[in-house]
C-alpha positions in Angstrom: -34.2 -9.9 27.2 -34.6 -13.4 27.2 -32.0 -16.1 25.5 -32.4 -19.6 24.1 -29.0 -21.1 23.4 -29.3 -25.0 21.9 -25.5 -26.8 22.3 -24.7 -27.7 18.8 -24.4 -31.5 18.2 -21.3 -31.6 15.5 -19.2 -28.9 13.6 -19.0 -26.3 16.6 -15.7 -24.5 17.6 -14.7 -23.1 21.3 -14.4 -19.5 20.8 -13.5 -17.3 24.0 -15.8 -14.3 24.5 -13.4 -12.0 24.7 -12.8 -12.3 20.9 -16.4 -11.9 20.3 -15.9 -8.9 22.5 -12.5 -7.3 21.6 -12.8 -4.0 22.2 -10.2 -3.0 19.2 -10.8 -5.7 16.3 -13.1 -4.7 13.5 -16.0 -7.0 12.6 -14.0 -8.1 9.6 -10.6 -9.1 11.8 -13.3 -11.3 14.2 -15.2 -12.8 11.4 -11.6 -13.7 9.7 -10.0 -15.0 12.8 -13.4 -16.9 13.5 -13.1 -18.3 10.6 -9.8 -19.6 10.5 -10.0 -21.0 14.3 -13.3 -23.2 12.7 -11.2 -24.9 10.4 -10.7 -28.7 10.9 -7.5 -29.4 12.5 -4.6 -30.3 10.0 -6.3 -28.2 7.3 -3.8 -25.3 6.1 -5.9 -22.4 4.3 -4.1 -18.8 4.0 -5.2 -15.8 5.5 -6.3 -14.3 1.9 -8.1 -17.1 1.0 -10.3 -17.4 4.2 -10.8 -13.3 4.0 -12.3 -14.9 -0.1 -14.2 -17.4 1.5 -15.9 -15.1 4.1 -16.5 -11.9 1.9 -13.4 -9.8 3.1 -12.3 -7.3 0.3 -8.6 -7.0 -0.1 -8.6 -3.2 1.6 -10.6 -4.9 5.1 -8.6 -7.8 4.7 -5.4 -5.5 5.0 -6.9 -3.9 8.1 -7.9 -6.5 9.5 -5.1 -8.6 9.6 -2.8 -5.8 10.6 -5.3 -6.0 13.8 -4.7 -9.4 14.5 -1.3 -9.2 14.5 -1.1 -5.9 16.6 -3.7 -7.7 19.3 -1.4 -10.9 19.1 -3.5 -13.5 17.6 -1.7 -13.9 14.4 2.1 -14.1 14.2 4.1 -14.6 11.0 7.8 -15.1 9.7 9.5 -15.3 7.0 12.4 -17.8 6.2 14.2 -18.3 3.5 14.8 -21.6 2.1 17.2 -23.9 1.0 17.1 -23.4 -2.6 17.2 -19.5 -2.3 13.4 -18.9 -1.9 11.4 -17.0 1.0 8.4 -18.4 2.2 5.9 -17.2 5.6 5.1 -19.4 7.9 2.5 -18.2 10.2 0.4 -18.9 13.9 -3.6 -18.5 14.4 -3.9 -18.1 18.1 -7.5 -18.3 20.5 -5.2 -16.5 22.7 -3.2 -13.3 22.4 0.5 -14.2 23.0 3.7 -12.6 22.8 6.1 -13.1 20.1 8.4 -15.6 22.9 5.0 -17.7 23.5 4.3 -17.3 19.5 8.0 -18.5 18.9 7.7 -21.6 21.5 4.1 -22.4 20.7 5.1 -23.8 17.0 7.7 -25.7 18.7 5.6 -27.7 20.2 2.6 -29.7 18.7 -0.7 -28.3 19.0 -3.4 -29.5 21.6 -6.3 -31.0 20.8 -9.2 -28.9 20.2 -11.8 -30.4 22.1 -10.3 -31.8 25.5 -12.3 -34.0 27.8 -14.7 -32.3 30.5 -12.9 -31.9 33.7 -9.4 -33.3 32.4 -6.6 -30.1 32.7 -5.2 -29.6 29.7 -2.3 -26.5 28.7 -3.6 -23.2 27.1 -4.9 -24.1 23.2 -2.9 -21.6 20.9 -4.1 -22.6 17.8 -2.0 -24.3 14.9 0.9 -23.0 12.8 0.5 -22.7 9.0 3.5 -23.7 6.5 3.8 -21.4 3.8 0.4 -20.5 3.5 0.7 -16.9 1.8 3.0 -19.1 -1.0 6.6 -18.6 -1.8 7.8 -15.0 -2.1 10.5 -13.3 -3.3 13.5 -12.1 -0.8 12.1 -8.3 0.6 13.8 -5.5 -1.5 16.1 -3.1 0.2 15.0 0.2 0.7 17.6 2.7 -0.1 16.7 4.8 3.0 16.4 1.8 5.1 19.7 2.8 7.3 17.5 6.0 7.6 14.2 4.5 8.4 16.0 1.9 11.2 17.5 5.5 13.1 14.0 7.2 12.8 12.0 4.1 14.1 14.8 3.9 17.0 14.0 7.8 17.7 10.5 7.7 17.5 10.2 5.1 20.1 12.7 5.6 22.5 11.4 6.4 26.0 8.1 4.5 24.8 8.2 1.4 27.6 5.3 -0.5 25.5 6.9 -0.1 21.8 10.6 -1.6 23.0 11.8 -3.5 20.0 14.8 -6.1 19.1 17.2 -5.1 17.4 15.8 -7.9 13.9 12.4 -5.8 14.8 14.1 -2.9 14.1 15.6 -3.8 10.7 12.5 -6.0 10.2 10.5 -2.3 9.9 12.6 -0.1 8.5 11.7 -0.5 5.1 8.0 0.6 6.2 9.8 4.0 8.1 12.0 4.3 5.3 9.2 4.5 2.6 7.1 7.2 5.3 10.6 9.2 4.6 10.4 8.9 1.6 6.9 10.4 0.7 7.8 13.2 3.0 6.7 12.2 6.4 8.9 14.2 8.8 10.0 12.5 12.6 7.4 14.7 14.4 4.9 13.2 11.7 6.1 9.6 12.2 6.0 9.9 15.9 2.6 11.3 16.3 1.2 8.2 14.3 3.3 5.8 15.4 2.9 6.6 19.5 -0.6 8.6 19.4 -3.3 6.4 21.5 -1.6 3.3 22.5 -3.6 0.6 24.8 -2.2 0.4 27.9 -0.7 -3.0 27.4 0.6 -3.8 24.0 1.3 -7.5 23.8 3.4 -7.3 20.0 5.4 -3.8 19.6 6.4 -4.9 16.0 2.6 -5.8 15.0 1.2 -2.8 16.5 3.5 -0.7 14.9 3.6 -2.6 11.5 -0.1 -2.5 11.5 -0.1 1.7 11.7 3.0 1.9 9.0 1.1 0.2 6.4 -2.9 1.8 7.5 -1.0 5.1 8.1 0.9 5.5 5.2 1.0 8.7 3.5 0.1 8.9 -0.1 3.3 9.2 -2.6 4.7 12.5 -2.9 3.7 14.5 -6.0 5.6 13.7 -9.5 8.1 17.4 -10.0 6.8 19.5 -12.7 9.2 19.6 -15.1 10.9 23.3 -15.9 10.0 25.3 -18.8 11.9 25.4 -21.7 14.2 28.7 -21.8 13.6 31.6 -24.5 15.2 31.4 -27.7 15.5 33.8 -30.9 13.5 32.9 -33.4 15.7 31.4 -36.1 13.3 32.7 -38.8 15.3 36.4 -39.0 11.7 38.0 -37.0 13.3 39.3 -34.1 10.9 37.6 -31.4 11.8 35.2 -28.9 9.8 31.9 -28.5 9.9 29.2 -25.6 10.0 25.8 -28.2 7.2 23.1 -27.0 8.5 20.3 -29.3 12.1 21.5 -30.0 11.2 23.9 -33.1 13.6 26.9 -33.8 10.9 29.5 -35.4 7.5 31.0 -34.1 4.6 29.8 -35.7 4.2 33.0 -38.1 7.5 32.4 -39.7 7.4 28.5 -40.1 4.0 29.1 -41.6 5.6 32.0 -44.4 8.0 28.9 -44.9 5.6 26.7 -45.7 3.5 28.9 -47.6 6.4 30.1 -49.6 6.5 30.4 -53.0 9.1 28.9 -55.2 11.2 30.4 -57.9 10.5 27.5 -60.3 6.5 28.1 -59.7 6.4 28.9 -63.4 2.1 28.3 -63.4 1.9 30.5 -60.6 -0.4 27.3 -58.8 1.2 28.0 -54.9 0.3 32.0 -55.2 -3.0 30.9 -56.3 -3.9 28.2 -53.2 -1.9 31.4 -50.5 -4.9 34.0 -52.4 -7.6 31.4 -51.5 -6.5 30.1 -48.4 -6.0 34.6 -47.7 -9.9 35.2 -49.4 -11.1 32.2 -46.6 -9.3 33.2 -44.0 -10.8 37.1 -44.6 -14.2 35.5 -44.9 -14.4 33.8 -41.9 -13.2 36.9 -39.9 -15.7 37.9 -37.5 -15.5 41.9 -39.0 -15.8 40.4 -42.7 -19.4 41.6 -44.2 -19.7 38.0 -45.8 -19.1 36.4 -42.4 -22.4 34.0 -41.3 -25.0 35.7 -39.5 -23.9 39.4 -40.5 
């Protein structure tokens, strides 16, 4: 196979191959992170907006984004402010770094994109975004989330490559604590959660954030309601009836009520309109000789 590769004169980015070639990120988490390592330096676009931009539905956006952090090229936190709001601030790496290098990379100003030929320059991790998934509101708290922290420390404990801290482990909770929830049991959560790590994870809490939200199980089924208990009819019949919409009598004796006739019925009009609606009744009977088609 032969190549012909032209060096673009303007509006090119450094991309290291083994992005291109990541052996665990989807087309859609390469294309996003492409994407947002192209961007001119200073500009500040959100994650969702760049997935709009390049054609990433909201579902492969999910995905991939939960693969970016798991592989360590995005890292995010959330802060609250001053005034009582929360906010996320997050990193867009070339590089996959640990949550410490993450943490001292925005510390630090970012290098410049393009250094000189032949001049050393330190490892380019990318740039830090300021609130770029907008202000949010504080997270809720689960009410199993005391639960979901003591299954999450179960799970992984004895897994070298999923050690968390100890703000990892109530960071996550919430995510166990809603698997609970819907009925996930620990041998469940563990299978999921431990089944076909890489050898080396580089962010425990990504990884395993990443496989709480694609994993999750579906909400448990609504519980059928019980039946309503048996009740005498109140209409003197003798049967018993299980009431749908609260009546007290079976349908035969509210419809004698209703057909009833009074005492003052001095025209003898209501026995007239029970013999018709009896005569139709009879003639629509499927053994009545002036039924249709007999």
């Amino acid at each position: 196979m032969l190549r012909h590769v032209s060096a673009p004169a303007h509006s090119s980015t450094q991309v290291p191959n083994e992005i291109i070639r990541h052996p665990r990120l989807s087309a859609e988490a390469v294309r996003l992170l492409l994407w947002q390592l192209a961007l001119p330096p200073g500009v500040d676009v959100p994650l969702s907006e760049t997935a709009k931009r390049a054609g990433i539905k909201k579902t492969a956006f999910t995905r991939a984004k939960g693969e970016l952090i798991a592989e360590g090229y995005v890292h995010e936190w959330k802060r609250q402010g001053v005034a009582g709001r929360w906010a996320t601030r997050q990193l867009i790496s070339n590089t996959p770094l640990t949550a410490e290098e993450a943490a001292a990379a925005i510390d630090r100003p970012p290098t410049a994109p393009e250094p000189a030929v032949g001049e050393p320059t330190p490892r380019t991790v990318g740039r830090p975004q300021e609130n770029t998934e907008g202000n949010t509101s504080p997270p809720p708290h689960h009410p199993l989330a005391e639960r979901g922290a003591q299954a999450l420390a179960l799970v992984t404990r004895g897994e070298r490559r999923l050690r968390l801290s100890s703000r990892d482990v109530r960071t996550l909770a919430p995510l166990v604590a809603e698997w609970l929830q819907r009925g996930a049991s620990l041998r469940e959560l563990r299978d999921e959660l431990t089944s076909g790590l890489p050898d080396q994870v580089r962010s425990a809490r990504g990884l395993l954030r990443n496989r709480l939200l694609r994993k999750m199980p579906d909400p448990a089924p609504e519980p059928t309601p019980p039946p309503s208990p048996l009740r005498a009819c109140a209409g003197g019949c003798g049967r018993m009836i299980r009431p749908a919409a609260g009546e007290s009598q079976c349908r035969d004796c509210r419809y004698e009520l209703a057909t009833a006739v009074p005492h003052d019925d001095a025209s003898g009009a209501v026995a007239a309109t029970r013999r018709g609606v009896a005569a139709i009744r009879e003639a629509l009977s499927p053994l009545s000789p002036c039924a249709p088609g007999l």
